[in-house]
N, C-alpha and C positions, 0 to 999 in steps of 0.2 A: 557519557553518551556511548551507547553500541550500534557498530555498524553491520548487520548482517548480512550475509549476502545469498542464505538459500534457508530452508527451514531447518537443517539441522543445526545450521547457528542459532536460531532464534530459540528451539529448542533446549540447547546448552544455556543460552544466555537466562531463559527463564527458569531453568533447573539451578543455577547459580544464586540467579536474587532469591527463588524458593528458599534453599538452605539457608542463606543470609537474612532470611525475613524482609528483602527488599523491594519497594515499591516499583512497580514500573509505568512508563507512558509510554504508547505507542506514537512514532511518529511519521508519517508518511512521505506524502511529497512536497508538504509546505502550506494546505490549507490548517492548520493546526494551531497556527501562528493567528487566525483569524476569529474564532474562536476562545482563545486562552485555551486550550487543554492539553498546550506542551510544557506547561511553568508547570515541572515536577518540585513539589514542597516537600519538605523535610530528607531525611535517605530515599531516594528514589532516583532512577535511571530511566534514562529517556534512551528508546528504542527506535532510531531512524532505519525506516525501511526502501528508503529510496533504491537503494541497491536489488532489489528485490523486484525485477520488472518484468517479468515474463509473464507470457500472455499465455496460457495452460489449455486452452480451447474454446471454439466460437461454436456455437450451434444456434447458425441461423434461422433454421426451421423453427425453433424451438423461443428464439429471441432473447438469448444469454449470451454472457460469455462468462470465463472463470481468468482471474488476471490475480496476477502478484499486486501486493500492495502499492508498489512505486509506479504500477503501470499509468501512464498518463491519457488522459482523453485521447489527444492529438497520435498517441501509438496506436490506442485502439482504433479510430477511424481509418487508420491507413493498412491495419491490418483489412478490415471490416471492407475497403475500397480494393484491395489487393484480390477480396476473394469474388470482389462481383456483387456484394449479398443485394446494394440496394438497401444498406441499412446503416444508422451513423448512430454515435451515442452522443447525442447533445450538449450543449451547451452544461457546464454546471458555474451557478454565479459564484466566481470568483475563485475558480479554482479550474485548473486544468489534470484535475483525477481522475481516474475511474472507480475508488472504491466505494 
């Protein structure tokens, strides 16, 4: 398992498996687990992005935002509450994401 903590790790770590011929699964903040799509079979490495939580810009007007993989619901709304917008990213069942 790799933990990275900014894109230029992520980038190394897939430059690695590349060379090695190695599989990879991404892994977020934990809904992964609900699903099955973090049971990496055969050579393969599972790529936990939790570390990964920064929130890169909100545009309200626009009604996006752009968030690192680990960013969770619960960060983005208090971002989103912090700025005034009037706008929340909902509910997702069973997971507290944003991606």
């Amino acid at each position: 398992m790799a933990f990275p903590a900014g894109n230029s790790d992520v980038v190394a770590i897939v430059d690695v498996c590349r060379q090695h011929r190695v599989a990879m699964v991404p892994y977020g903040t934990g809904t992964g687990g609900v699903e099955g799509g973090v049971v990496p079979g055969g050579e393969a490495i599972c790529i936990a992005l939790s570390a990964m939580s920064a929130i890169i810009g909100v545009y309200a007007a626009d009604r996006y935002a752009v968030v690192q993989a680990g960013v969770t619901r619960k960060q983005l709304n208090a971002r989103l509450a912090e700025m005034g917008t009037g706008l929340e990213f909902p509910v997702d069942p069973g997971a507290d994401t944003c991606h």
